[in-house]
C-alpha positions in Angstrom: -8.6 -14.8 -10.9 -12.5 -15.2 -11.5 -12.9 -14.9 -7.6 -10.9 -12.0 -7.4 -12.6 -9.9 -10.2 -15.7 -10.8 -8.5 -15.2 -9.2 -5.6 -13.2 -6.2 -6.6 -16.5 -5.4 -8.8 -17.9 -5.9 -5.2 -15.6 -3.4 -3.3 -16.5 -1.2 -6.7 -20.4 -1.5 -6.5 -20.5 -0.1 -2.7 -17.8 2.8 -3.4 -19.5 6.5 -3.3 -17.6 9.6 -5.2 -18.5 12.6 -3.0 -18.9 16.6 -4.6 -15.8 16.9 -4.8 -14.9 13.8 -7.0 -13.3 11.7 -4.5 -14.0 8.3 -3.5 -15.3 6.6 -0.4 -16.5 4.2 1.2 -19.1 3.6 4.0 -18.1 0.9 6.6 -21.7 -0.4 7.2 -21.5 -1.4 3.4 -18.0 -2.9 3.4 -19.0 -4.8 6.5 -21.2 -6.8 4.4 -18.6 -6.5 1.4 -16.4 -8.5 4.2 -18.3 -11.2 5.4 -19.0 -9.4 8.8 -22.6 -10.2 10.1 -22.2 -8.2 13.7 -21.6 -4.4 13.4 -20.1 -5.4 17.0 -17.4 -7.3 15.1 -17.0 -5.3 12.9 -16.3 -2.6 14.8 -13.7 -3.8 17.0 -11.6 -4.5 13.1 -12.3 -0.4 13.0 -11.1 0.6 16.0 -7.6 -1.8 15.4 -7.4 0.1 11.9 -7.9 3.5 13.8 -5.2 2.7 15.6 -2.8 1.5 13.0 -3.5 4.9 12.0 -3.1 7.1 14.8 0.1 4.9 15.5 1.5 6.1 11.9 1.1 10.2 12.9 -2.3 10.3 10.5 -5.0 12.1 11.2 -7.6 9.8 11.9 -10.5 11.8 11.3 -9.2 12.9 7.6 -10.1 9.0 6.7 -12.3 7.9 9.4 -15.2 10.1 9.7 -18.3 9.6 11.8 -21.3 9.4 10.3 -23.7 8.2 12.5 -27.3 8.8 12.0 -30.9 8.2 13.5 -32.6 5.3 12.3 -36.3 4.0 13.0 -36.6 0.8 15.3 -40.6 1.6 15.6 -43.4 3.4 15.7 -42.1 5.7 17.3 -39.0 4.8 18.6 -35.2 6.1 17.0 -31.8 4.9 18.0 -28.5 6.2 16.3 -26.5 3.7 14.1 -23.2 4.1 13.7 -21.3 4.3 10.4 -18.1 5.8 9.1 -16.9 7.4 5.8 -13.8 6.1 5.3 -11.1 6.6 2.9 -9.8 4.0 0.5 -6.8 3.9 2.7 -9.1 3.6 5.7 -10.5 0.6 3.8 -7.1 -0.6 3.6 -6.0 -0.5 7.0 -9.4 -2.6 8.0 -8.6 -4.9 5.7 -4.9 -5.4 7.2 -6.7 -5.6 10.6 -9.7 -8.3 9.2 -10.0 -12.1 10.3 -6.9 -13.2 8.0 -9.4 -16.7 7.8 -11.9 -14.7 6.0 -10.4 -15.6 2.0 -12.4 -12.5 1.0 -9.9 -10.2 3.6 -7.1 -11.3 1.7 -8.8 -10.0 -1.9 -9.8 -6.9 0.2 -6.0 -6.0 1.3 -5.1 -6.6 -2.3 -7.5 -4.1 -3.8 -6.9 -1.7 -1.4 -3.3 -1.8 -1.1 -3.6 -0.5 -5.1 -6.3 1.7 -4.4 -3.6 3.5 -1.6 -1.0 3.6 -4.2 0.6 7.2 -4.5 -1.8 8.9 -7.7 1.8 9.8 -9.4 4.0 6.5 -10.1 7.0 6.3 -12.0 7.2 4.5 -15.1 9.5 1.5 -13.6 7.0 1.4 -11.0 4.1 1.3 -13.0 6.1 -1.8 -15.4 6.3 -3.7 -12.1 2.3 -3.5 -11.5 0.2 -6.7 -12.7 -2.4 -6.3 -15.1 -4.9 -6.1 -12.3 -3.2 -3.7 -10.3 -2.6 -1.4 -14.2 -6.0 -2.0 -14.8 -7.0 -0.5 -11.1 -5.1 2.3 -11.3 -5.9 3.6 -15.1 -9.6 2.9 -13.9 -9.4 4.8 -10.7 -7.1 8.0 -13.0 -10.4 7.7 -15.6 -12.8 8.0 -13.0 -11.6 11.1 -11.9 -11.0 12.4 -15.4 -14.3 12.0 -16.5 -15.2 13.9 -13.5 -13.4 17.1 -13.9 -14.1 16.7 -17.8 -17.7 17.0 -16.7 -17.2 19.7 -14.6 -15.6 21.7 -18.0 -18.1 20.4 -20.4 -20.7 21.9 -17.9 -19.0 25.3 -18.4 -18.9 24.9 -22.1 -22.6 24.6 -22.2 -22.6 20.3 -22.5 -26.6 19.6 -20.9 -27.0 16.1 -22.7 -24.0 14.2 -20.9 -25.0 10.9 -22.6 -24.1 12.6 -26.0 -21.1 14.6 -25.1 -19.6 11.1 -24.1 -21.0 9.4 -26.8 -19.2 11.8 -29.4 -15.6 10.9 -27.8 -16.7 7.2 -27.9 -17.2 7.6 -31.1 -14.2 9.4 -32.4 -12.1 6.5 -30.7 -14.0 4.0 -31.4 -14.8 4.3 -35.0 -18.4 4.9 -34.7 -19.7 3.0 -31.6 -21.3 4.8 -29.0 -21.1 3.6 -25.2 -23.9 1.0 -25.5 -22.2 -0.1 -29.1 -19.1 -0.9 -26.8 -21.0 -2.4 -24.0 -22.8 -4.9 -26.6 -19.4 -6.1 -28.2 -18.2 -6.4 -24.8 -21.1 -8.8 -23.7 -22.5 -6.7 -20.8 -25.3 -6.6 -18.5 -27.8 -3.3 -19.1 -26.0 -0.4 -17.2 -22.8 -2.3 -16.3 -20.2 -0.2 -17.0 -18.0 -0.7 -19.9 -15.1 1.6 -18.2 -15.2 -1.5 -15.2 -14.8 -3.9 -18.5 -11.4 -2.7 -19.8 -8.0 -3.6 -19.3 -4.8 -1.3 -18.9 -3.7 -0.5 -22.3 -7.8 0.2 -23.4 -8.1 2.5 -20.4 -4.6 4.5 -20.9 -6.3 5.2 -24.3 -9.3 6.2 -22.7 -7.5 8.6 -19.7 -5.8 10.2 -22.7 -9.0 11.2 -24.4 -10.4 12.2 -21.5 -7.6 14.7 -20.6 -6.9 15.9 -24.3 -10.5 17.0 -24.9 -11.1 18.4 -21.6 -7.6 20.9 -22.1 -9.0 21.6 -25.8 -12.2 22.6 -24.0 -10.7 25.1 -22.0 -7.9 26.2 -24.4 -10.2 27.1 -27.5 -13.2 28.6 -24.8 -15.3 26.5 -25.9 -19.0 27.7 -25.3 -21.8 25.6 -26.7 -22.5 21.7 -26.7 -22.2 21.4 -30.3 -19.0 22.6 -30.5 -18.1 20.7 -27.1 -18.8 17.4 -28.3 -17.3 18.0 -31.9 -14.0 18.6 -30.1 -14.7 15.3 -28.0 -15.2 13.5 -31.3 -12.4 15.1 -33.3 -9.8 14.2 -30.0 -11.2 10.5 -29.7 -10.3 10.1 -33.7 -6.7 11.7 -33.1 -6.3 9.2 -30.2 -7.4 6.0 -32.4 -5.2 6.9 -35.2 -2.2 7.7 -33.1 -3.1 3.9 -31.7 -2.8 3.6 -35.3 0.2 5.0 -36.1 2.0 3.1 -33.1 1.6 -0.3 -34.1 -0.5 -1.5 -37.1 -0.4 -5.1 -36.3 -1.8 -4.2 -32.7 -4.4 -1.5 -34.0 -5.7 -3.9 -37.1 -7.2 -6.5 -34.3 -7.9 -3.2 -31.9 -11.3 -2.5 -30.3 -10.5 1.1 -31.3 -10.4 0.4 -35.3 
């Protein structure tokens, strides 16, 4: 299990998140990621997952896009390298078409295989998921939250990020602000303490991420101050509805 949240932090250290908010890989990176040392190698595992992919009626070039680029080899000299932007379920399909040797390849099809999950599941399905695929996909519906709550708190006049955030934190967290969390949480400096949280700790988290951002936009909210009040205020409704739905759990919870 220690192995396997090793290198899913791996596979999360290398992933990109483009203008638009969505996430991607570069295959020069998850090469290395993969245990691959020839781009040669490498490459002929790309081609086999491009053709998984034209084989299922996808259009290839929607998760496979080139990227190549001029790099220096001298003085004076250039050659292009390369490189692809792929999709998570680009990722996936290289992955299914890996060295099945490679024990890393196997913890690569697992993480992407969850990554490729549909974004809406039903609630049996979701009940069937382990706590490491849960955990994956609140972590992957929080990333994106946070993104189009940034997007709104821009609108409302948020400038100082680190305190908007810091005011939800708070409200859910009883007073501890991110690097509070990250300290309880025995963390390195600037190791995220979203990566650090299980299923149930991330659904409370997606939920104050959505709440405040729809109070943003339903009461026009127009300055920072007022922004991250309402962040606060919506992290303290979450924690004592956490309350409300199970003292025993909430007494020992991180949220209380």
């Amino acid at each position: 299990m220690k192995e396997l949240s090793k290198n899913n932090k791996k596979f999360e250290d290398i992933k990109h998140i483009d203008e638009n908010g969505i996430e991607f890989w570069y295959a020069r990176e998850l090469m290395i990621c993969l245990n691959y040392s020839k781009w040669s190698n490498f490459k002929k595992v790309i081609s086999k997952a491009i053709k998984s992919c034209e084989n299922s009626d996808i259009s290839t070039f929607d998760h496979f896009a080139d990227v190549s680029k001029m790099v220096q080899i001298g003085s004076e000299a250039q050659r292009e390298q390369q490189d692809y932007k792929l999709t998570r379920y680009a990722c996936y399909l290289i992955a299914q078409n890996g060295d099945s040797r490679k024990k890393v390849i196997a913890l690569a099809q697992t993480y992407f295989a969850v990554q490729t999950r549909k974004q809406e599941i039903t609630e049996k399905e979701y009940s069937l998921l382990t706590e490491d695929e849960k955990r994956f996909y609140q972590r992957n519906l929080t990333r994106k939250g946070n993104y189009s709550l940034n997007q709104t708190a821009k609108k409302a006049g948020v400038k100082n990020f680190d305190k908007f955030h810091n005011s939800g934190y708070k409200g859910l967290y009883n007073g501890e602000t991110a690097d509070d969390i990250a300290k309880r949480k025995g963390l390195r400096y600037r190791e995220d303490i979203l990566d650090n949280m299980g299923s149930e700790e991330l659904a409370a988290n997606l939920f104050r991420i959505t709440q405040t951002e729809s109070r943003l936009k339903r009461d026009k909210v127009d300055t920072e101050k007022k922004a991250c009040n309402t962040h606060n205020k919506i992290g303290k409704i979450v924690r004592n509805a956490i309350k409300e739905a199970g003292r025993n759990y909430a007494r020992k919870s991180t949220y209380t």
